[in-house]
TORKOL-4160 file (C-alpha; in steps of 0.2 Angstrom, whole numbers, padded with zeros to 4 digits, m for minus):
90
<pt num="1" X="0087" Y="0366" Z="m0674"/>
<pt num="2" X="0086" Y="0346" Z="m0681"/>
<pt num="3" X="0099" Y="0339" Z="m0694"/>
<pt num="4" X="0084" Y="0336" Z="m0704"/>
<pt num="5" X="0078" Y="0355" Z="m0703"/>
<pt num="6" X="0096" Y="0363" Z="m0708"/>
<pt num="7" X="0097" Y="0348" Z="m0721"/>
<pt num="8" X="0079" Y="0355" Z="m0730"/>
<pt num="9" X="0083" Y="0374" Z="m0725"/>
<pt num="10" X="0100" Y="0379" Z="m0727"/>
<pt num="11" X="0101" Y="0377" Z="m0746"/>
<pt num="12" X="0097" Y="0394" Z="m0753"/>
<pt num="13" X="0106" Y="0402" Z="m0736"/>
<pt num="14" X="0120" Y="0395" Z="m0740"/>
<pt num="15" X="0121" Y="0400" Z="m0760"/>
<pt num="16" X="0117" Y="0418" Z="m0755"/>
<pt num="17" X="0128" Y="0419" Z="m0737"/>
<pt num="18" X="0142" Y="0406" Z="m0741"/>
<pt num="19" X="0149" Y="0388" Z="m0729"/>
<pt num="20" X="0159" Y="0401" Z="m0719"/>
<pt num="21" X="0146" Y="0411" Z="m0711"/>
<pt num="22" X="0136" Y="0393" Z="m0706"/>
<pt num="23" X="0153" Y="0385" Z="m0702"/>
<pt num="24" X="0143" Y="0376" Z="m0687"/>
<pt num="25" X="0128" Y="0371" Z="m0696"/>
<pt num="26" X="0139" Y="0364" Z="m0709"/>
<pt num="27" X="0150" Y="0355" Z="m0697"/>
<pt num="28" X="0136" Y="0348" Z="m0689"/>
<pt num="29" X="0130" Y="0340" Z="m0707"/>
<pt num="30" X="0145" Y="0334" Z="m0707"/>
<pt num="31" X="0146" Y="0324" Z="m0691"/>
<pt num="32" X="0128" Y="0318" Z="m0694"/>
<pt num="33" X="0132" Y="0308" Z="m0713"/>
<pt num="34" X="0150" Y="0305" Z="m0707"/>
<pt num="35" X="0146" Y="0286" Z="m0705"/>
<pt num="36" X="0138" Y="0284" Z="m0723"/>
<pt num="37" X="0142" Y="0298" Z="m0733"/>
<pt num="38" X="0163" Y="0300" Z="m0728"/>
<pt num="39" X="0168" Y="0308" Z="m0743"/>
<pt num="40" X="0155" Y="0322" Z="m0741"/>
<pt num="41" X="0158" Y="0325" Z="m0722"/>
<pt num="42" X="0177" Y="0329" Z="m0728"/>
<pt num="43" X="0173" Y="0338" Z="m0740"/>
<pt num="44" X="0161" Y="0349" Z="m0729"/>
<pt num="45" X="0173" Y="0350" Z="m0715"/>
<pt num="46" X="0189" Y="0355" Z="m0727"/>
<pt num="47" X="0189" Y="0375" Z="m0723"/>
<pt num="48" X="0206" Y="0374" Z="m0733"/>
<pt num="49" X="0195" Y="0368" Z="m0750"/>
<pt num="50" X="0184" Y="0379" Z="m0762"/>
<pt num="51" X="0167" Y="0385" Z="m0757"/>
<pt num="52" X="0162" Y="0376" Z="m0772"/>
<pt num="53" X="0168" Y="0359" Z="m0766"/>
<pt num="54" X="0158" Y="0362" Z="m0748"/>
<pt num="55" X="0140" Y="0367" Z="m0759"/>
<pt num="56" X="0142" Y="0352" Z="m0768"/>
<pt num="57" X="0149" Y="0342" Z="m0755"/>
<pt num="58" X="0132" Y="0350" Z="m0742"/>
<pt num="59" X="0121" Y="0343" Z="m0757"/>
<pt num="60" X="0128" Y="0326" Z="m0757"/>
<pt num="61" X="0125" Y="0324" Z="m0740"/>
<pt num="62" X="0109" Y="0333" Z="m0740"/>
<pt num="63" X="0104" Y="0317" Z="m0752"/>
<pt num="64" X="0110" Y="0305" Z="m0739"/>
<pt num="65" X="0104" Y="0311" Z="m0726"/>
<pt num="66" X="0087" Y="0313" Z="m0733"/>
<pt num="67" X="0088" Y="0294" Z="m0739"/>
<pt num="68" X="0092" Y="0287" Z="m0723"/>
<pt num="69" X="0079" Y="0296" Z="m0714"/>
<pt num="70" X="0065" Y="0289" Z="m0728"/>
<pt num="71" X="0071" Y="0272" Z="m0725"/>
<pt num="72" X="0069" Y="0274" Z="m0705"/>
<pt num="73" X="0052" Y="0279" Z="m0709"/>
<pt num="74" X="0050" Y="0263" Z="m0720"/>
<pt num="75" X="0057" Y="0253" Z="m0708"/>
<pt num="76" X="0046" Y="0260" Z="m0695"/>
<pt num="77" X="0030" Y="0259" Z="m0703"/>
<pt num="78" X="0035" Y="0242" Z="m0709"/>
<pt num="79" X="0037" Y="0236" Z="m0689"/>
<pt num="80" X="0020" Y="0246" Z="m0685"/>
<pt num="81" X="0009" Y="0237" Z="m0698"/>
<pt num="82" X="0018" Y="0219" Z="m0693"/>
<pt num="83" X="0024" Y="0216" Z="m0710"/>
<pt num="84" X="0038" Y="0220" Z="m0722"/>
<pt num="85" X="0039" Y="0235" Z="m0733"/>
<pt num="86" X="0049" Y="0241" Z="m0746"/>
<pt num="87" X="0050" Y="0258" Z="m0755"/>
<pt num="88" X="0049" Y="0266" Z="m0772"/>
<pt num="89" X="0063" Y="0276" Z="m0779"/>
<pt num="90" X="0057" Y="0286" Z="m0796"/>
């Protein structure tokens, strides 16, 4: 299983099952964002905090994690067609 899969797919699992009982799903998450998201990646990795604290912290990097990997794809589209590129945020 990717980062991105467990990023688009644990969501609802976790609201239903709880951080705990993907303990190493989540710590992977956090590993993954801890270079851009470092606030997020303690907060996931902080088995001492509240479960609300993970949920939020899992959908902060969730949102970094998903932006990085658009701007990759940006970035590699933009080398591909020999040209720059930029991209629209709503």
């Amino acid at each position: 299983m990717s980062i991105q899969i467990t990023a688009e797919d644990l969501g609802p699992t976790l609201a239903e099952e709880g951080t705990a009982a993907h303990r190493q799903e989540v710590e992977r998450l956090a590993d993954a964002v801890r270079g851009f998201a470092p606030g997020a990646a303690a907060a996931l990795s902080d088995w001492a905090g509240t479960e609300i604290s993970r949920l939020r912290a899992w959908a902060v990097a969730r949102a970094a994690l998903l932006e990085r990997i658009a701007d990759a794809q940006a970035e590699a589209q933009a080398v591909a067609a020999g040209r720059g590129a930029f991209r629209l945020i709503a």
